[in-house]
C-alpha positions as CSV (number, residue, x, y, z in Angstrom):
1,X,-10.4,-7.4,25.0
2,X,-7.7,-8.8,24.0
3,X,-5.0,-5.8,23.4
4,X,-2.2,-8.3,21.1
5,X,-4.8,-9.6,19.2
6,X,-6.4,-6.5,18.6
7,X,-3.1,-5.0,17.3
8,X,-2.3,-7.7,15.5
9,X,-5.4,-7.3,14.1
10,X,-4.4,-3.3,12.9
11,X,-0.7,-4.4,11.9
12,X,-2.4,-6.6,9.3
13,X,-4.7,-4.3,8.1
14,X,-1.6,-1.5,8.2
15,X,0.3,-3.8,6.2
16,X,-2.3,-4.3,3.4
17,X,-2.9,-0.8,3.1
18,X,0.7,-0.2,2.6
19,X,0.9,-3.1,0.0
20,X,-2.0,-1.5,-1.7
21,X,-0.3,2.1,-1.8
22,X,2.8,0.8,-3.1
23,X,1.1,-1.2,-6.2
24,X,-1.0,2.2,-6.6
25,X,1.7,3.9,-7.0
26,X,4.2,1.8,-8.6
27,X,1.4,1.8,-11.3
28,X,1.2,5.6,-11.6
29,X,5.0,5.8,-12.1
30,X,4.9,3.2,-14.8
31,X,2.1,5.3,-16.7
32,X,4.3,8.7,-16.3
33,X,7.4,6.7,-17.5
34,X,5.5,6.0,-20.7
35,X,4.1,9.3,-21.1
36,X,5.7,11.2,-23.8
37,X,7.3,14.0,-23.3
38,X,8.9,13.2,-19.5
């Protein structure tokens, strides 16, 4: 097996879960922000 490929592998993955949890979350901020009463 090919140990740099393999980790490559898991960095992309890593980052795409990270992307994912910052839109998630940049999304629930924007739906507090225009909740009334905050």
């Amino acid at each position: 097996m090919n140990r740099t490929y393999l980790s490559r592998d898991a960095y992309r993955k890593l980052q795409g879960e990270l992307k994912y949890l910052k839109s998630v979350k940049r999304r629930q901020i924007s739906k507090d922000l225009s909740m009334p009463g905050l």
